[in-house]
N, C-alpha and C positions, 0 to 999 in steps of 0.2 A: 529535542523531543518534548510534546509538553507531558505533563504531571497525570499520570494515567490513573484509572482506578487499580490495584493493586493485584486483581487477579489478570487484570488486563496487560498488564505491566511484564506478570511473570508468562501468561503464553505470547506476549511479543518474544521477548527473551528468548524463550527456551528454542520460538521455532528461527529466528536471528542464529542462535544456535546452532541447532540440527539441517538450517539449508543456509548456512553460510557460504555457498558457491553461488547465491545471487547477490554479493559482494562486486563477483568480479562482472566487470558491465558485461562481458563477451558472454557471460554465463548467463546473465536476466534477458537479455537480446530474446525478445519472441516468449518470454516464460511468462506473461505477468497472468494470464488464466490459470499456467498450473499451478502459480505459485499462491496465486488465489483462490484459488479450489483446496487447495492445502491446507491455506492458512482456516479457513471457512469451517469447515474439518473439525477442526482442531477445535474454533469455537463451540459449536454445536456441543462437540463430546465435555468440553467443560462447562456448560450450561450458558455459555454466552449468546446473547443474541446480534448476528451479524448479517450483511448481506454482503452481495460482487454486484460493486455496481462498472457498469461500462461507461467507459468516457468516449464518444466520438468529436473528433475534428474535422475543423476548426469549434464549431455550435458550441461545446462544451469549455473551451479551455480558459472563458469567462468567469466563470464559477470556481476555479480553485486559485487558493493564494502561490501558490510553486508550479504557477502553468509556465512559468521557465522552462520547469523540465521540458515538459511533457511539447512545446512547441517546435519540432521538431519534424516534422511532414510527415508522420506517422497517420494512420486514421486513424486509429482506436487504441484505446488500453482499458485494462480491469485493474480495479484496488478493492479492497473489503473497508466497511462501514462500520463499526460497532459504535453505538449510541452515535455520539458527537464526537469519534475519532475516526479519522481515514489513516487505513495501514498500505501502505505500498513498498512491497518487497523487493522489485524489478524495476524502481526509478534511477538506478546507474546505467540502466541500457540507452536515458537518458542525457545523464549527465553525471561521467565518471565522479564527481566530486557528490553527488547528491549525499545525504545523510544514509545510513543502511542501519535500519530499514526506514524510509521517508516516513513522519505521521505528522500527522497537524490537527487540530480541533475546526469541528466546522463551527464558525462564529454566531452565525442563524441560531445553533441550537444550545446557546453557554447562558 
């Protein structure tokens, strides 16, 4: 995970935490809007600024560095945005091994 701002850092954490059953892949399968509507949430109430952005494939799976996961015949999935980090809670439904919870820095905006 790269080096978060620190409030950022602690509501990764806390909701890593409190939905620890998108850990298990069988449990992210199909969740990645609730879990991003959740996490989104949670931003909001702590003054963070975030969006859900939607990914569709194939068009999309150019643009992210870990479209490993996500290549997988799926059409679509959601992650949240905040500044120049992508949170994604439900990338095990991708790929058991993936990090929990995936985030990466978008390079575009460093």
């Amino acid at each position: 995970m790269p080096e978060l701002p620190p409030a950022l850092f602690i509501l990764v954490s806390d909701f890593a935490r409190d939905f620890s059953m998108y850990e298990d892949p069988a449990r992210a399968d199909g969740a990645c809007v609730d879990a991003s509507c959740r996490f989104l949430t949670r931003t909001t109430h702590e003054g963070l600024e975030g969006i859900l952005v939607d990914l569709f494939f194939p068009e999309d799976i150019e643009r992210f560095p870990h479209k490993l996961y996500y290549d997988n015949g799926y059409g679509g999935h959601t992650v949240v945005k905040v500044g120049r980090f992508w949170i994604d809670f439900t990338a095990r439904q991708f790929d058991p091994g993936a990090p929990f919870p995936l985030v990466w820095e978008d390079e575009e905006d460093t």
